[in-house]
C-alpha positions in Angstrom: 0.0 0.0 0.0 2.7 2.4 1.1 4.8 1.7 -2.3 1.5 2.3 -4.4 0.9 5.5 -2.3 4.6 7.1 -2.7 4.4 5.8 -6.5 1.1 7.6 -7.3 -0.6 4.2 -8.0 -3.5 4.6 -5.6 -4.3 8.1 -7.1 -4.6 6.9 -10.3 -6.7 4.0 -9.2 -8.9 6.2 -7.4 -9.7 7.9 -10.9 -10.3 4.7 -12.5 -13.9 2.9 -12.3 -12.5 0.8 -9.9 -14.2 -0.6 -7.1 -12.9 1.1 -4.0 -13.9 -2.2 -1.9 -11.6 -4.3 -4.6 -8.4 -1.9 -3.6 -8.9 -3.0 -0.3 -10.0 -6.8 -1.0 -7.0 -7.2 -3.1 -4.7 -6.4 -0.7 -5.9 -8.2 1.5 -6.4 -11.5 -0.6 -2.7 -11.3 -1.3 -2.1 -11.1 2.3 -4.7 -14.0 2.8 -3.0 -16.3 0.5 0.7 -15.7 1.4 -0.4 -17.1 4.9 -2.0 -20.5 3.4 0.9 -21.0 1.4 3.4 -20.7 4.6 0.5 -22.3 6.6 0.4 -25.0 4.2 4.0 -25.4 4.5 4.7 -25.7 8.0 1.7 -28.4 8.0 3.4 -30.4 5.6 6.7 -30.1 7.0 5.3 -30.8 10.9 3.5 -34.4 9.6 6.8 -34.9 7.2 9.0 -34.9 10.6 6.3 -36.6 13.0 3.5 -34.5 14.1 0.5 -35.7 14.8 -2.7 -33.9 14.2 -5.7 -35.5 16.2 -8.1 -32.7 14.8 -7.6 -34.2 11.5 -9.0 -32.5 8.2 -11.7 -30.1 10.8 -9.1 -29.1 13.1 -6.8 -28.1 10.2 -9.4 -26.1 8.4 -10.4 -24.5 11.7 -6.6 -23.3 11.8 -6.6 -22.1 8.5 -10.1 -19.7 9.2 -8.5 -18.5 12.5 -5.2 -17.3 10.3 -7.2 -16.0 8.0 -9.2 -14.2 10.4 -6.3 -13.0 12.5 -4.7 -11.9 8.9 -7.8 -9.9 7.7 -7.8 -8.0 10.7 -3.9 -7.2 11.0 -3.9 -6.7 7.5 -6.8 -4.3 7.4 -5.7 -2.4 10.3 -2.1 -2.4 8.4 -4.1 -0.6 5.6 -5.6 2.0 7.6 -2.1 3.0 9.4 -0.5 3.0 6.0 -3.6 5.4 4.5 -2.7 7.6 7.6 1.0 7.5 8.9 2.2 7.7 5.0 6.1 6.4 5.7 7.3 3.2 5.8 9.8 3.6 8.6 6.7 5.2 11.0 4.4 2.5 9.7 6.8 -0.2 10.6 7.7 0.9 14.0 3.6 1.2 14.7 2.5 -2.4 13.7 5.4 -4.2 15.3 4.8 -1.8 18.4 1.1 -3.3 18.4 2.1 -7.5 17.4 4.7 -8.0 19.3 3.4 -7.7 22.7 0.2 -9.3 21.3 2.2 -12.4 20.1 4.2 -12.6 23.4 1.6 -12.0 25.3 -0.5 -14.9 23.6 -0.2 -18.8 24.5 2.0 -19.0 21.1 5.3 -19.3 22.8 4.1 -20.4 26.2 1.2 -22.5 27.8 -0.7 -20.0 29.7 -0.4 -22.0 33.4 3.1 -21.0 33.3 2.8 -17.5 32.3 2.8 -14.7 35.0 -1.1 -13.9 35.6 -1.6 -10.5 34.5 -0.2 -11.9 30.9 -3.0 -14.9 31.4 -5.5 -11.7 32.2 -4.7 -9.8 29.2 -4.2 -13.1 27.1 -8.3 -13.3 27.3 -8.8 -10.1 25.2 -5.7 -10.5 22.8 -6.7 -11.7 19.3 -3.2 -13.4 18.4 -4.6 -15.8 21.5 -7.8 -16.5 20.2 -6.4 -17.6 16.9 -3.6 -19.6 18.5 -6.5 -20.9 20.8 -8.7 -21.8 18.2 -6.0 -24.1 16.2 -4.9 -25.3 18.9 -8.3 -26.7 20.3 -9.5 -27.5 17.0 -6.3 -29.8 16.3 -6.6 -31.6 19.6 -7.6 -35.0 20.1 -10.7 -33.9 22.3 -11.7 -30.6 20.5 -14.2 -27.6 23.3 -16.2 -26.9 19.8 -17.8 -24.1 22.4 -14.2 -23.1 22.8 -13.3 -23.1 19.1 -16.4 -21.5 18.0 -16.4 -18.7 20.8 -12.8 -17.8 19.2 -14.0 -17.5 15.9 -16.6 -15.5 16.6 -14.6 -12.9 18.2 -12.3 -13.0 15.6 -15.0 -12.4 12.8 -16.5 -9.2 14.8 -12.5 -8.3 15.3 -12.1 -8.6 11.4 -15.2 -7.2 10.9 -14.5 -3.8 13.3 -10.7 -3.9 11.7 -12.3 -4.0 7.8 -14.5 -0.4 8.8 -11.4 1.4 10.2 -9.8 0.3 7.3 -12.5 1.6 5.0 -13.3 4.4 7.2 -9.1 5.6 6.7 -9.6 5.3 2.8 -12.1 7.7 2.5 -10.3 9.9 4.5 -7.2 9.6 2.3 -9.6 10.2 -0.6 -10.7 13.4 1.0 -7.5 14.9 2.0 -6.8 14.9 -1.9 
């Protein structure tokens, strides 16, 4: 986004009879399917060296909606700091200031029960968890479906929430033109 913003590509795509909502979708798509190829990957390369996935083909589909859920929002709300901030260097320094406590701060690394408790507390309201959560569960011999489902949800309003800042920050990049 930033590269088609400092190269005058979004202008001139705002002129065009394009479909504002396919600017963003695109994006986004690419963003979508870069994660199910790497997904894809490490899935292949865990069952090549021994994993075992109890979940089987639900619990591996389930992973793939949470990443794409957790994606579309991160992505979208990558969107709307780009559309604002305008420099690479600032935009940078924001999203990594935003996912990296979110992904250390998640049961990603660590199991939770070993964690210090205020990381468990904010763990319940951080979305990288949920996704992790979600996969997790859904891969597990014994899948909570309540558990699973619950995540998802909150992931879908989260993506949902994410996709109208993001829309909401393009038409006000279109108006400061």
């Amino acid at each position: 986004m930033l590269f088609e913003l400092d190269h005058g590509v979004l202008d001139r795509f705002l002129i065009s009879p394009v479909s504002r909502a396919a600017l963003i979708a695109g994006h986004l798509g690419h963003q979508v399917i870069t994660v199910m190829v790497q997904a894809m990957v490490v899935l292949v390369l865990a069952v090549a060296v021994g994993a075992h996935l109890p979940g089987g083909f639900p619990g591996v589909l389930v992973m793939l909606v949470a990443a794409t859920l957790i994606v579309l929002s991160i992505g979208s709300l990558s969107m709307a700091f780009a559309l604002v901030i305008r420099r690479p260097q600032s935009l940078t320094a924001t999203i990594q200031f935003i996912l990296l406590p979110l992904v250390f701060m998640s049961s990603a690394f660590m199991v939770q029960r070993l964690a210090a408790g205020w990381i468990t507390s904010v763990a319940r309201f951080n979305p990288i968890d949920w996704a992790v959560q979600a996969g997790r569960t859904a891969l597990a011999a014994n899948a909570d479906w309540g558990l699973v489902f619950s995540r998802l949800g909150w992931l879908c309003v989260l993506a949902v929430v994410c996709a109208a800042v993001t829309v909401q920050s393009f038409r006000a990049y279109q108006r400061s033109l």
